[in-house]
C-alpha positions as CSV (number, residue, x, y, z in Angstrom):
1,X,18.2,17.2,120.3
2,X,18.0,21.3,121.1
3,X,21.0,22.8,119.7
4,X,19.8,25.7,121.3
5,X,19.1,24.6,124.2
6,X,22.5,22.9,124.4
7,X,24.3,26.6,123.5
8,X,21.7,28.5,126.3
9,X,23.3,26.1,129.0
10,X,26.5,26.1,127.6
11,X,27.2,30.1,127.9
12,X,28.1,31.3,131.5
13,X,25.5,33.4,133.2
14,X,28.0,36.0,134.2
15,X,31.2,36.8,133.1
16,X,33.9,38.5,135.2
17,X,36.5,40.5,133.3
18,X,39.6,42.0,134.6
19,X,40.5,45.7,134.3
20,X,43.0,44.9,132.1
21,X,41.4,42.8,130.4
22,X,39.0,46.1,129.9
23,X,41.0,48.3,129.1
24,X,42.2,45.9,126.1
25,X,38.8,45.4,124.7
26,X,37.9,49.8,125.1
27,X,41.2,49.9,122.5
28,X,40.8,48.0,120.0
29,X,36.7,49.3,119.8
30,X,38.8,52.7,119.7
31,X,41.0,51.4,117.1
32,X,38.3,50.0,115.0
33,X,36.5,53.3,114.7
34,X,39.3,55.7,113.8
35,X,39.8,56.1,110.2
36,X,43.1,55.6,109.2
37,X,43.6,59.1,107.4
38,X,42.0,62.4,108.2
39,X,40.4,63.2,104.6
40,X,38.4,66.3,106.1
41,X,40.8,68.1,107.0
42,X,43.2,67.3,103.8
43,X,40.6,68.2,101.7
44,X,40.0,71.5,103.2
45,X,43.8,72.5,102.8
46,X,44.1,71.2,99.1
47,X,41.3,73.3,98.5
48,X,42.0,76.6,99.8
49,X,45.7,76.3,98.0
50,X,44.0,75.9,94.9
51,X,41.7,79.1,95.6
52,X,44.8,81.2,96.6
53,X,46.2,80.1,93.3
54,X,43.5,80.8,91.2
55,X,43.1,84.3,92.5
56,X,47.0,85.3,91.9
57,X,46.9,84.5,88.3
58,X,45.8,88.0,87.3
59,X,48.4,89.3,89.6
60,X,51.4,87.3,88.1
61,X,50.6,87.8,84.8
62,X,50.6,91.7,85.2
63,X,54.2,91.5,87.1
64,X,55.0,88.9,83.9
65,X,54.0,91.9,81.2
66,X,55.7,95.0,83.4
67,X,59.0,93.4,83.8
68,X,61.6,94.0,80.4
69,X,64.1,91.5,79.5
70,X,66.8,93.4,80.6
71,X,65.5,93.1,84.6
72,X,66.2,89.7,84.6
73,X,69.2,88.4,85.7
74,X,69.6,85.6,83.2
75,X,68.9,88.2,80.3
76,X,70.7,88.2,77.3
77,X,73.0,91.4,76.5
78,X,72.6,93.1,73.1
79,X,74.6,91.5,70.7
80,X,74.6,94.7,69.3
81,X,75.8,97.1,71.9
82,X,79.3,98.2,71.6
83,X,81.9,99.2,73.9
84,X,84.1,101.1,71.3
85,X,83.3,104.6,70.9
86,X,81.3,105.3,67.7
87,X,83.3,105.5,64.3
88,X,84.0,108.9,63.2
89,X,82.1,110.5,60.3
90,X,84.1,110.8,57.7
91,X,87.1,113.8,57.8
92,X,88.4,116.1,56.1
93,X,92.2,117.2,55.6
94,X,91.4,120.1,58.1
95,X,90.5,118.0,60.4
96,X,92.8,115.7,60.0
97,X,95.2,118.5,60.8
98,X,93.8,119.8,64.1
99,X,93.2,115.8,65.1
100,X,96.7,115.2,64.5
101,X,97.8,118.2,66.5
102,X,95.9,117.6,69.6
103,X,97.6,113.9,69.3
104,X,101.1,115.5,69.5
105,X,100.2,118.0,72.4
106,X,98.6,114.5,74.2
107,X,101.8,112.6,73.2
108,X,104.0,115.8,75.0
109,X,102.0,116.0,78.0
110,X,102.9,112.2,78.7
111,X,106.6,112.4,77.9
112,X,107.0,114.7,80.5
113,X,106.5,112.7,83.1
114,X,110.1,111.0,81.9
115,X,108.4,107.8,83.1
116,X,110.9,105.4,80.6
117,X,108.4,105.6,78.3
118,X,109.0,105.9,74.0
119,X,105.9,107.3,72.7
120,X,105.6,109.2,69.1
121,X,103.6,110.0,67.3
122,X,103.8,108.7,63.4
123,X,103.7,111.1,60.7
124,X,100.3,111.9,59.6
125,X,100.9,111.3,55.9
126,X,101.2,107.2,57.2
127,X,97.4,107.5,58.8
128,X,95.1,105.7,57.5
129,X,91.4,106.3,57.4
130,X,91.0,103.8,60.5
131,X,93.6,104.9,62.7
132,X,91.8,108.2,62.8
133,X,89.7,108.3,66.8
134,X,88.5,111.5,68.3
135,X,91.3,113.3,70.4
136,X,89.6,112.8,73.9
137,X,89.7,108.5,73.0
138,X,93.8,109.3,72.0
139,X,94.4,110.6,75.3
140,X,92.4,108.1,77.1
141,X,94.1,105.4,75.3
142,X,97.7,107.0,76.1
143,X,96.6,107.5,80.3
144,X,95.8,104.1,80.5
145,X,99.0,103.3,79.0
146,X,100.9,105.0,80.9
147,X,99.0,104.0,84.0
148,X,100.0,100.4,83.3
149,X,103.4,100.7,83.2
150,X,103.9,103.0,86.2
151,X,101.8,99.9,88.0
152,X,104.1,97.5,86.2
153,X,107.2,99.4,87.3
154,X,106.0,99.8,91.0
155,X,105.2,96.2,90.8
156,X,108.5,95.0,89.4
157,X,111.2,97.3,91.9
158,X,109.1,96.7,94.8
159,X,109.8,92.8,94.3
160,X,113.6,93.6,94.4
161,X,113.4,96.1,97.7
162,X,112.1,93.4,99.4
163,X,115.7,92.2,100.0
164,X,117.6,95.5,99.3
165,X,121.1,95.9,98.4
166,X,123.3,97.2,101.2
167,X,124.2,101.0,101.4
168,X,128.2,101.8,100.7
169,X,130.2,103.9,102.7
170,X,133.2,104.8,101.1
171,X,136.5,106.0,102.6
172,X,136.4,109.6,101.2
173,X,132.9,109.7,102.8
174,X,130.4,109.1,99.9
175,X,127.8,106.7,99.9
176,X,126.6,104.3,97.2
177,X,122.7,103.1,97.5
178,X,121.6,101.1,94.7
179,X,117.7,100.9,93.4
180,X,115.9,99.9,90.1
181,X,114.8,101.5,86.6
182,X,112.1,100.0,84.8
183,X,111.3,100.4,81.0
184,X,109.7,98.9,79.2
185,X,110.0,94.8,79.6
186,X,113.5,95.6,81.5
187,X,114.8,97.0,84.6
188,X,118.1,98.3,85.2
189,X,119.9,98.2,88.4
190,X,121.4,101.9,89.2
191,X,124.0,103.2,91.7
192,X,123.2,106.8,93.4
193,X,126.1,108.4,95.0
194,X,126.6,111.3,96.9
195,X,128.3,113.7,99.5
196,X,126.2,113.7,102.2
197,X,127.3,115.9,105.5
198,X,125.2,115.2,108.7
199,X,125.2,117.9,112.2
200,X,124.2,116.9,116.0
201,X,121.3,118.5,116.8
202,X,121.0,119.4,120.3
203,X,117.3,120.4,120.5
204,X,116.7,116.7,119.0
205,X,119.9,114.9,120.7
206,X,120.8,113.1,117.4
207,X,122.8,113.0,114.3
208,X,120.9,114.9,111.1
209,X,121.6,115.3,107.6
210,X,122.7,119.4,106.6
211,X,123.6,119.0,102.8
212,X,124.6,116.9,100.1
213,X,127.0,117.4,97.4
214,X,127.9,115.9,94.1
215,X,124.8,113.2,93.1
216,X,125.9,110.9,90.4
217,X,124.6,107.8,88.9
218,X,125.5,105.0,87.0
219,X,124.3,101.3,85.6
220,X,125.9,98.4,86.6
221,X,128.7,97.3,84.6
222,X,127.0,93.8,84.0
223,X,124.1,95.2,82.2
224,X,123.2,96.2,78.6
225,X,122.6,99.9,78.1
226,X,123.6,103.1,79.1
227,X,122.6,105.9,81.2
228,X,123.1,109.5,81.3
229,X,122.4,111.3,84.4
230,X,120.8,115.1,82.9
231,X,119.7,116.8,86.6
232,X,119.0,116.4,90.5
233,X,117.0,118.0,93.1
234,X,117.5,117.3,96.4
235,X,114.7,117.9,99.3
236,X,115.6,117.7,103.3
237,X,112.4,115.9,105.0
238,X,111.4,114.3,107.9
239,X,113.0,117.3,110.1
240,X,116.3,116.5,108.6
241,X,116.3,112.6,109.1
242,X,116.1,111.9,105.4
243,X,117.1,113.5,101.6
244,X,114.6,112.6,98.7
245,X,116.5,113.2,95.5
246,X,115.1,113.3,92.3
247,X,116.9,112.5,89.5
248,X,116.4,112.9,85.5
249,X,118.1,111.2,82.7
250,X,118.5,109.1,79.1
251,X,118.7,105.6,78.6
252,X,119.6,104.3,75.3
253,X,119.3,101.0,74.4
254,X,119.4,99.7,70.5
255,X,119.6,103.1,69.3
256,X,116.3,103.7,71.1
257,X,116.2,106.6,73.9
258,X,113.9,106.9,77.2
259,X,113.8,109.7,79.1
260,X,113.4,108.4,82.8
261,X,112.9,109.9,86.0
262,X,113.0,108.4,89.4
263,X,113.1,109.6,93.0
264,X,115.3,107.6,95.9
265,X,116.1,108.6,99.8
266,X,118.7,108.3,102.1
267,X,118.1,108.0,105.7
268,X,120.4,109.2,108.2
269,X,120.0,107.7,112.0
270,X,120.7,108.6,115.3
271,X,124.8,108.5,115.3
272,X,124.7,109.6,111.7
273,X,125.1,106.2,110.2
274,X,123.4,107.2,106.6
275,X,121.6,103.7,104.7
């Protein structure tokens, strides 16, 4: 027996294939010759990053060498850079003198601002070698000072006008308005009294303040201290709607005395209602 023979007559002569049946056989041909990653065009890029690398080495490392610690943000401060001014050379008993001098005149130029605050200077025989600093660090030391406790102060009263006391009209015709001292760690509650005479104005069809008489002052009863009222000055503003009136005085306390001085106003309003 021919097997192939057998297999010749065995096969169809022609063999009729639909279009789908076509378009089937054209894919997976298609299929079977696409490679399954593109390793051309991979290769190319791997390459040129490596050339663009290799050619900014020389660059890098020159930024690497130019740039100082200090530029970078992580750097590490100077463990020995100091924020104190320099110690003073050592000084001798004339120096001393004018030093201690300048520190008064300082000291005196800040106690005239009567801002209820009790600095002295110690007598210079009690210095030691260390509390000796050049006279323009003393003054900076006593501004800053100073500028903390007026902030403190304006801080602490401005907490109690948020809900101010009501203004007291008396039946001789004085009036009672009530604010706030501040010293040190306390604040005192004051009462500001005085005469105050208000005019119609025609030209501005209301009430307005003409002059005020007889400014006293005085602590509340309730509170530790007292207070002694040394001067006013009174100044008409706001085209005669309102008197500021500055006031200067000693508060003692423990045998301790501030000199304080604060300024308040009284308002007057249309029908001459003063608050």
């Amino acid at each position: 027996m021919n097997i192939k023979n057998e297999l010749e007559k065995s096969i169809p002569t022609s063999i009729k294939l639909s279009e789908n049946d076509k378009a089937s056989i054209q894919a997976k041909l298609h299929q079977s010759h696409k490679p399954k990653y593109q390793w051309k065009p991979l290769m190319v890029s791997i390459f040129a990053v490596l050339l663009i690398g290799i050619s900014l080495i020389p660059t890098i490392q020159n930024v690497e060498q130019n740039i100082s610690p200090t530029d970078s943000p992580l750097a590490i401060p100077d463990e020995q850079e100091d924020t104190v001014g320099e110690p003073l050379p050592p000084l001798t008993e004339e120096m001393k003198k004018q030093y201690y001098k300048q520190y008064v005149k300082i000291i005196e130029e800040a106690m005239e601002l009567k801002s209820g605050l009790n600095i002295a200077v110690g007598p210079i025989e009690d210095f030691e070698d260390e509390y000796w600093i050049s006279p323009e660090e003393f003054e900076k030391n006593i501004q800053s000072w100073v500028r903390q406790h007026l902030a403190t102060e304006r801080e602490r009263i401005n907490n109690y006008l948020i809900t101010p006391e009501p203004v007291i009209t008396s039946e001789d015709g004085s009036t009672t308005k009530k604010t706030y001292m501040y010293f040190p760690d306390i604040l005192r509650t004051v009462e500001v009294t005085g005469d105050f005479k208000t005019q119609y104005n025609a030209s501005r069809k209301r009430q307005m303040f003409s002059s005020v008489e007889n400014v006293s002052t005085k602590l509340i009863k309730t509170q530790s201290g007292t207070w002694k009222q040394t001067s006013y000055k009174t100044a008409l503003i706001d085209d005669g709607r309102t008197f500021s009136i500055q006031i200067e005085g000693i508060f003692e306390l423990n045998n301790a005395q501030f000199e304080k001085r604060f300024t308040i106003e009284f308002y007057c309003d249309e029908n001459g209602k003063i608050y």
